[in-house]
C-alpha positions in Angstrom: 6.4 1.8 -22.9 5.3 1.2 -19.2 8.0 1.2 -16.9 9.1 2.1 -13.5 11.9 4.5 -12.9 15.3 4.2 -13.8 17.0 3.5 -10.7 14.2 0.6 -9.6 16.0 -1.4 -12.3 19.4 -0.3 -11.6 18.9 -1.2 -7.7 17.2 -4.7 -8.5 20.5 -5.9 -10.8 22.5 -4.4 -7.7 21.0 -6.7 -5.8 20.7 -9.4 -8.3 25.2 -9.2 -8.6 25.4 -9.2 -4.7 23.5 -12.3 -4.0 25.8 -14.2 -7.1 29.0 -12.7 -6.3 30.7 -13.6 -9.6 30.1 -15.1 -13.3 28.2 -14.1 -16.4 24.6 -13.8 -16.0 22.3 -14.8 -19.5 19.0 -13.3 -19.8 16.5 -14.5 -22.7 13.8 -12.6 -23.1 10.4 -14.1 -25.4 10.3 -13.9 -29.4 7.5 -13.6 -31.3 5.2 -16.1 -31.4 3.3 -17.6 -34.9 -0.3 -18.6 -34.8 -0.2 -20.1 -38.2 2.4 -17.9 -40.2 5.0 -15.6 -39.5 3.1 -12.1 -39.5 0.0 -13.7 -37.0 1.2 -13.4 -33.8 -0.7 -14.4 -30.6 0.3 -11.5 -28.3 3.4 -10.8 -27.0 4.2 -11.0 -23.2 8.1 -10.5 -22.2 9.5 -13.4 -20.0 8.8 -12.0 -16.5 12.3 -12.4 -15.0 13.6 -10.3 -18.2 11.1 -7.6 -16.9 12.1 -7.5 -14.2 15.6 -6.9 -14.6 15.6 -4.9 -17.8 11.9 -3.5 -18.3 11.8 -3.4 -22.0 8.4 -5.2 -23.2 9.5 -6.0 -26.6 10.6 -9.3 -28.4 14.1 -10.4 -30.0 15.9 -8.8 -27.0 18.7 -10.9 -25.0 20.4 -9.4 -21.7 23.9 -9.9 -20.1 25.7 -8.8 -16.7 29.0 -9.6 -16.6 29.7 -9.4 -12.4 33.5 -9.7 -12.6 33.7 -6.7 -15.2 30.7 -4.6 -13.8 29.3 -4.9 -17.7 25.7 -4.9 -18.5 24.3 -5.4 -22.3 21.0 -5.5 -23.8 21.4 -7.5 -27.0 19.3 -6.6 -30.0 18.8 -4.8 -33.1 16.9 -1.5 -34.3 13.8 -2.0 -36.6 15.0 -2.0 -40.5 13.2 0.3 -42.6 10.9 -2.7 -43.7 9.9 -3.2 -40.7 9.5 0.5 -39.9 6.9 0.3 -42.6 4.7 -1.7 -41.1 5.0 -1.4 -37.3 6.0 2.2 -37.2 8.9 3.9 -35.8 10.2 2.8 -32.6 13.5 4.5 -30.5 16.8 3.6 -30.8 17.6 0.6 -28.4 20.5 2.4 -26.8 17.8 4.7 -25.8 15.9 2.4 -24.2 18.3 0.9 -22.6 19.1 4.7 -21.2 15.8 4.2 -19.8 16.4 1.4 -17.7 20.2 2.2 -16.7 22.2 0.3 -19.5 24.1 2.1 -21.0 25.4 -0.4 -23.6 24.1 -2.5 -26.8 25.4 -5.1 -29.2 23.6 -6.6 -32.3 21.7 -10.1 -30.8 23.8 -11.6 -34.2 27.1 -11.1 -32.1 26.1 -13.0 -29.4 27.9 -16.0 -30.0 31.0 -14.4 -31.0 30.9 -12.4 -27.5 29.9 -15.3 -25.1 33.3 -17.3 -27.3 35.7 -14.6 -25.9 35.0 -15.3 -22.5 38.3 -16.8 -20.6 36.4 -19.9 -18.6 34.0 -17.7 -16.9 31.1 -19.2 -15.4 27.7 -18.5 -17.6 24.7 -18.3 -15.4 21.4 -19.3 -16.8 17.8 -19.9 -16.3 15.4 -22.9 -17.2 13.8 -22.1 -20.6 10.7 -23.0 -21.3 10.0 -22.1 -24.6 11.9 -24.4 -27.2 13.0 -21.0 -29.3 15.3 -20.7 -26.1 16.1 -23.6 -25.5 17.3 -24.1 -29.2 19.2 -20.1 -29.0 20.8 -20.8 -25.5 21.9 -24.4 -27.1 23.7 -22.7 -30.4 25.1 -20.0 -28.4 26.8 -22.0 -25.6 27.8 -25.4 -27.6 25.6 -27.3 -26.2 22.3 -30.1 -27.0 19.2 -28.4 -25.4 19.0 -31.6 -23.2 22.1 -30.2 -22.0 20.5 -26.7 -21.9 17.6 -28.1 -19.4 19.8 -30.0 -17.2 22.3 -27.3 -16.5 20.2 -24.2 -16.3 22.0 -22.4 -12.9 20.3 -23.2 -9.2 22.6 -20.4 -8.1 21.1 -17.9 -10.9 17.2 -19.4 -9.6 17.5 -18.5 -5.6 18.8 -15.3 -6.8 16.2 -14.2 -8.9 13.2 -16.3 -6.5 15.1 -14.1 -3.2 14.2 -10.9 -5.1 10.9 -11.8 -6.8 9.4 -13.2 -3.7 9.3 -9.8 -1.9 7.3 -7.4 -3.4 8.1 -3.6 -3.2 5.5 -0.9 -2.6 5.7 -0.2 -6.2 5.2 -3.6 -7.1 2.4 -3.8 -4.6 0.6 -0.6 -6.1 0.8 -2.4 -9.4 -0.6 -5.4 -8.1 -3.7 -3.5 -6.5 -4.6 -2.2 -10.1 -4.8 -5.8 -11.4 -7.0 -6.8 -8.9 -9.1 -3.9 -8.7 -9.7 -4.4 -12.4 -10.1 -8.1 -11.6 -13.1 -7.0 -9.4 -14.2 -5.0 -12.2 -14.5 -7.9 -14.4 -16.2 -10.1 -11.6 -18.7 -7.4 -10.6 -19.8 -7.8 -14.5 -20.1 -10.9 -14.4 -21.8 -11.4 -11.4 -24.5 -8.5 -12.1 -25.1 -10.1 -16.0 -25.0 -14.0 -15.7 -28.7 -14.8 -16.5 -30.1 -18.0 -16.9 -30.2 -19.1 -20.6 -26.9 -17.4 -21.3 -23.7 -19.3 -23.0 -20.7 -20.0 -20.8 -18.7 -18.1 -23.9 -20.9 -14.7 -24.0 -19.5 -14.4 -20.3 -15.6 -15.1 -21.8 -16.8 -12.0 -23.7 -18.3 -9.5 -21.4 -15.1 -10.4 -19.2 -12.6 -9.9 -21.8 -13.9 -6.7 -22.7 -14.3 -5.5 -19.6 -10.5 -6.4 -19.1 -9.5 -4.7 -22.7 -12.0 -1.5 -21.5 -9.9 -1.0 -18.6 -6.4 -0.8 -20.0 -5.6 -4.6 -18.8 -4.9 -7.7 -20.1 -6.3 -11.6 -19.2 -3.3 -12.6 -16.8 -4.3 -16.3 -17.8 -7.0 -17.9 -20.0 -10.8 -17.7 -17.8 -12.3 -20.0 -15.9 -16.1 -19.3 -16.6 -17.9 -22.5 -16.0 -21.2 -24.1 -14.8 -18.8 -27.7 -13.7 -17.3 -26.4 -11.5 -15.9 -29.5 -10.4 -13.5 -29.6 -13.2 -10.4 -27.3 -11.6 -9.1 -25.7 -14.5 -12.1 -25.9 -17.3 -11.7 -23.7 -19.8 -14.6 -25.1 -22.0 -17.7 -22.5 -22.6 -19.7 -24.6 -24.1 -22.5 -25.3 -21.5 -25.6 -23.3 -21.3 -26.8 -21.5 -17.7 -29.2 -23.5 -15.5 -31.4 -22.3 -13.0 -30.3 -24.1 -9.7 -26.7 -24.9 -10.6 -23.8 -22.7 -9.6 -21.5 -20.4 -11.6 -17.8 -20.5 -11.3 -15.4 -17.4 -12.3 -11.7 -17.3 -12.0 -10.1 -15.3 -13.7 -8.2 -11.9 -13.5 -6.3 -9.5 -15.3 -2.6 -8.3 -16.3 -1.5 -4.6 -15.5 0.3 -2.3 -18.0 3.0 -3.0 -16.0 2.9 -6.9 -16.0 1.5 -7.5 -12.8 -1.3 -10.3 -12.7 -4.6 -10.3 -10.6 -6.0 -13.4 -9.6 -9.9 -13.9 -8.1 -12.5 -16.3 -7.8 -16.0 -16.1 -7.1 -19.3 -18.8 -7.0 -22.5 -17.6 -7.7 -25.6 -18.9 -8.4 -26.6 -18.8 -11.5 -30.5 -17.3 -10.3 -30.4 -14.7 -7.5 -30.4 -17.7 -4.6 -28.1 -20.5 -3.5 -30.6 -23.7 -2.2 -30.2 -24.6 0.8 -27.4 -27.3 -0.1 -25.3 -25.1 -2.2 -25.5 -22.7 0.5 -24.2 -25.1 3.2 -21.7 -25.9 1.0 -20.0 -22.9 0.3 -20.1 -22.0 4.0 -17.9 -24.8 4.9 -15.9 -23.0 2.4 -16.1 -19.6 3.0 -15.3 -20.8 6.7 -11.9 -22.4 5.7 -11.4 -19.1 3.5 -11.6 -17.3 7.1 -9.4 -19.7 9.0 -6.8 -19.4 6.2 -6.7 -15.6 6.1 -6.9 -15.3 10.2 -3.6 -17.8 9.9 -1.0 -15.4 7.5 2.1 -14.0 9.1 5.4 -13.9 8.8 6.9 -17.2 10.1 4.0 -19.6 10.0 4.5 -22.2 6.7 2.0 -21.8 3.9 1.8 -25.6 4.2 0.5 -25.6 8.0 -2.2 -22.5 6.7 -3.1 -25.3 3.5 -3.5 -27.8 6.5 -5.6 -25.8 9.1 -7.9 -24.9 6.2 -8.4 -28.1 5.4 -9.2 -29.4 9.1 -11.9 -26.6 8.7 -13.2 -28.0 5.4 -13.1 -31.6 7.2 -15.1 -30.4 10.0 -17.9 -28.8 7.8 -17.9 -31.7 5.7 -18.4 -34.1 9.1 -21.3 -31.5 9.9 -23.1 -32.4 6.4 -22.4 -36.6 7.0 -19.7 -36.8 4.2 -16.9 -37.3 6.3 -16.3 -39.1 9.9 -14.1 -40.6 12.6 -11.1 -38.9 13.6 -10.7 -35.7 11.7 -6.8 -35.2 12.8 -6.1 -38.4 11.3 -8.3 -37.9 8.1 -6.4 -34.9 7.2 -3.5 -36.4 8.1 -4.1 -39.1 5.7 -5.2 -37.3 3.1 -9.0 -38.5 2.9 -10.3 -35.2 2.7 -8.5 -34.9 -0.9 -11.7 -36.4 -2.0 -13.4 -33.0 -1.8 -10.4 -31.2 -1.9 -8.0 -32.2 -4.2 -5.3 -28.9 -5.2 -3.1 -26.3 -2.8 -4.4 -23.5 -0.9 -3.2 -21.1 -3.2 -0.1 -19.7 -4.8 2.4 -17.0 -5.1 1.4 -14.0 -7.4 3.4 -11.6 -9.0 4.5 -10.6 -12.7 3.4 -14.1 -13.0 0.1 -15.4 -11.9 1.4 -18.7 -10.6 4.8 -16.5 -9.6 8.1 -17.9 -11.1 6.7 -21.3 -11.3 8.8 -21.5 -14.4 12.0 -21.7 -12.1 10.6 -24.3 -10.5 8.1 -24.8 -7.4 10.7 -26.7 -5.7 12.6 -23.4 -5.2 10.0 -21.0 -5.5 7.4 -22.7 -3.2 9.7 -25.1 -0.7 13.0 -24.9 1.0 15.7 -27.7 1.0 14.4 -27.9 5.2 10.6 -28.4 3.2 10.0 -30.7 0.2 6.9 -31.3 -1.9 4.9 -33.9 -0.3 4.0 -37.1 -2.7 0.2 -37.7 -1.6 -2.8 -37.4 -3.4 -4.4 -33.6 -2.8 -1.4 -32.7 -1.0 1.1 -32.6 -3.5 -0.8 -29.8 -5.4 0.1 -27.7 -3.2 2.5 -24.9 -4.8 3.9 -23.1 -1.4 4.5 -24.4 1.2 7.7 -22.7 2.6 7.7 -19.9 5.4 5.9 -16.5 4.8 7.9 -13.2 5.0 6.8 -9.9 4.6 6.2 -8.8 1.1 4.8 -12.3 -0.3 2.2 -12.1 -2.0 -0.3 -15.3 -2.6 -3.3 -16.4 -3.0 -6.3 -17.9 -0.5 -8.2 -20.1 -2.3 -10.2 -23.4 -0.9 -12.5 -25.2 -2.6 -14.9 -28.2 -1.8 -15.0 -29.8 -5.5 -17.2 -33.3 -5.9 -16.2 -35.3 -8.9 -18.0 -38.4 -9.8 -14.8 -40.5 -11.9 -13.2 -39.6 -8.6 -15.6 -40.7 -6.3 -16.3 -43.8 -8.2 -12.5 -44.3 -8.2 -11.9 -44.2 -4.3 -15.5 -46.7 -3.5 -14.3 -49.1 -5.8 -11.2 -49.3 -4.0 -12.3 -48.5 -0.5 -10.6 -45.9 0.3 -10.6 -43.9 3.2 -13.8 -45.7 4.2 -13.4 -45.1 8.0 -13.5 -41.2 7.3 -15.8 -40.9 4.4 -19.5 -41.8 4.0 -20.1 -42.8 0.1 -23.6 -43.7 1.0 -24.5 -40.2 1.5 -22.1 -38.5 -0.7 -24.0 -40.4 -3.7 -26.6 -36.9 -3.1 -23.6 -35.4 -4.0 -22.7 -36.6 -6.9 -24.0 -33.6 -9.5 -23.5 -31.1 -6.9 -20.3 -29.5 -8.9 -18.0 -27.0 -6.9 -17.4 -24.4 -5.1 -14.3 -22.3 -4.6 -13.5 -18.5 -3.8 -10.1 -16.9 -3.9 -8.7 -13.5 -3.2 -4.8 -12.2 -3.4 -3.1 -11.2 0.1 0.1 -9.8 0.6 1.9 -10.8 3.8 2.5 -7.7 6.3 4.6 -7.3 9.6 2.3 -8.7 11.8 -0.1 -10.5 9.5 -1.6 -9.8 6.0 -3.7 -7.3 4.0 -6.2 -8.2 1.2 -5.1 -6.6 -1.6 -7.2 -4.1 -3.9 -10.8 -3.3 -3.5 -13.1 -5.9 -1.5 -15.8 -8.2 -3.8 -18.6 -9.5 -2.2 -18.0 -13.0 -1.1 -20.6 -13.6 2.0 -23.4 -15.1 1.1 -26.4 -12.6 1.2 -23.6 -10.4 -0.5 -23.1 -12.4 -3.3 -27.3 -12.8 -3.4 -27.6 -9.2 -3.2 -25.5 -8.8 -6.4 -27.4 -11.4 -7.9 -30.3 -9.2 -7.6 -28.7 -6.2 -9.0 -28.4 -4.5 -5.9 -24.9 -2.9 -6.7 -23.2 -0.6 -8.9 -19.7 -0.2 -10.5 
């Protein structure tokens, strides 16, 4: 079992009893989960904020830290001898636990009967989101699972979103091997797209170039000739000559961490002239967005500036006019742009976002905005050193939309829908790399992929090498 050392675990619960000063502190992690009987499983992945904590990559495990009593518990049981016969022998839980600095165990069947012996202590817990944990956390604490979601702990979320946010140089070397296998799986996909090929033959070479490596897919690929559509995971179509590639995808260390990249290539060796003046206007608000990270500055006012530059590129091609300021500030160039600038990254690819983006991303000083385009954005709260996130614009034209926002006139003092009717198959365009934030600025993390244009062409043409 991949974990890190002993006292990493031991120092994040320290920290993790300071910041809540008192109460009982739940843990779930994931059970098993049935394709279409019990013994087909798709594959198991812990809850993130369980590994965190406690380390142990293995399902049917529940976790407790009783603050008042300086307590911890892993709760769960030892394989039976059935078991043992078909998955192998396994160590003792106590001496897992050993391994991770908990030095005590109880069978998960007395869970109930523990949390009942309690004298009115407070019992912090997090949002579930699978219904298995909802339904456990509702039988163990008396309560409906409507209850369950309503009064998970906001106390118990900042905690854990204080400590997640900032990545340690452990964490950060295990994030660099998911995205240097990431780029692995790009660079094979960028040297054997071909024209002719299925969408789904690519799903393949990526996913075994993930499994070759000793990773895993930290979300489901993104391998698509629309790209257009922002999260298509259909492989249906067939590769064109003349229309452009999209890849985003990444992979999942041994130790959890996720990798997250995007790239769009041409599906021959060449972008045409259009498609290349297109994802200069992006690869220009890539820039901007990177040359903005620090410490201090909001995530939302880098998603902004980025999106000024994509306005003024899109102004440079006809598509957009007037006052630029005010466009962005109204939101018209959500037409082309419609989602967030990127996202935290961590044992999660989207980071915590099961705690809630209102807490991960924004601050009670900074709420989600409500309009179109903007409200898709994920972070938007101050950068500190240690984040780590993604940069990832995008110019995407979709026709529905665009048919949408004529009908109804919108934004028609900023937007040209005479000209943008070229536009209309065009598809997209988006690139996306993983930073983490540094004293003075940021750092790309892992090994650099081509993104420049006669880059990207000159891998088109084979003119690279693993």
């Amino acid at each position: 079992m991949n974990i890190f050392p002993k006292e990493t675990y031991i120092e994040r619960r320290n920290q993790l009893k300071k910041k809540m000063g008192s109460g009982l502190l739940l843990f779930l992690g994931n059970e098993e989960s049935s394709v279409n009987f019990k013994d087909n499983w798709y594959p198991f992945r812990q809850d993130s904020t369980f590994l965190y904590f406690f380390g142990l990559n293995m399902p049917g495990l529940a976790a407790m830290i009783d603050i008042d009593r300086d307590v911890e518990i892993i709760f769960g049981d030892n394989l039976t001898i059935e078991e043992s016969i078909w998955q192998g022998s396994h160590p003792a839980l106590l001496d897992l636990a050993s391994e991770i600095g908990v030095e005590k165990t109880i069978s998960k069947s007395e869970i109930s009967k523990f949390l009942s012996l309690l004298d009115n202590q407070r019992i912090h817990f997090l949002p579930p989101y699978r219904p298995e944990n909802s339904q456990k956390l509702a039988e163990w604490l008396e309560k409906s699972p409507v209850e369950i979601q309503s009064q998970a702990s906001v106390d118990f979320i900042k905690a854990v979103v204080s400590l997640r946010s900032v990545k340690s140089e452990e964490e950060i070397q295990e994030l660099t091997k998911a995205v240097n296998i990431s780029v692995s799986m790009h660079k094979k996909l960028m040297l054997e797209a071909k024209p002719g090929m299925k969408e789904h033959e690519l799903l393949g070479l990526v996913t075994g170039q993930v499994l070759s490596l000793g990773g895993s897919l930290s979300f489901p690929p993104i391998i698509t000739i629309d790209g257009q559509i922002l999260h298509n995971h259909n492989y249906s179509n067939t590769l064109v000559e003349g229309k452009m590639l999209l890849g985003d995808f990444g992979a999942e260390s041994g130790m959890h961490y996720a990798g997250d990249i995007t790239r769009t290539i041409p599906v021959g060796s060449r972008f045409t002239d259009s498609q290349r003046e297109v994802y200069q206007i992006v690869l220009h608000a890539y820039q901007t967005a990177v040359d903005a990270l620090k410490p201090g500055i909001r995530f939302k006012e880098v998603h902004l500036l980025a999106c000024r530059k994509l306005a003024e590129g899109l102004k440079d091609l006809g598509l957009m006019k007037g006052d630029l300021d005010e466009a962005v500030n109204q939101g018209a160039h959500a037409l082309f742009f419609q989602c967030g600038l990127g996202h935290m990254m961590g044992m999660d690819v989207h980071d915590m976002e099961d705690l809630g983006e209102e807490y991960v991303g924004y601050t009670e000083d900074l709420k989600k905005s409500t309009q179109f385009g903007l409200k898709s954005l994920r972070l938007g709260r101050e950068l500190e050193k240690g984040f780590v996130l993604t940069i990832e614009p995008g110019i995407y034209f979709i026709p529905k939309l665009i048919d949408l926002w004529q009908a109804k006139k919108l934004h028609r003092e900023y937007i040209d829908y005479e000209k943008l009717a070229r536009y209309r198959d065009f598809g997209g365009i988006r690139v996306e790399d993983a930073y983490v934030i540094t004293e003075t600025g940021s750092m790309l993390l892992g090994d650099p992929l081509e993104i420049e244009i006669k880059a990207v062409e000159g891998i088109r043409k084979g003119k690279t090498s693993f």
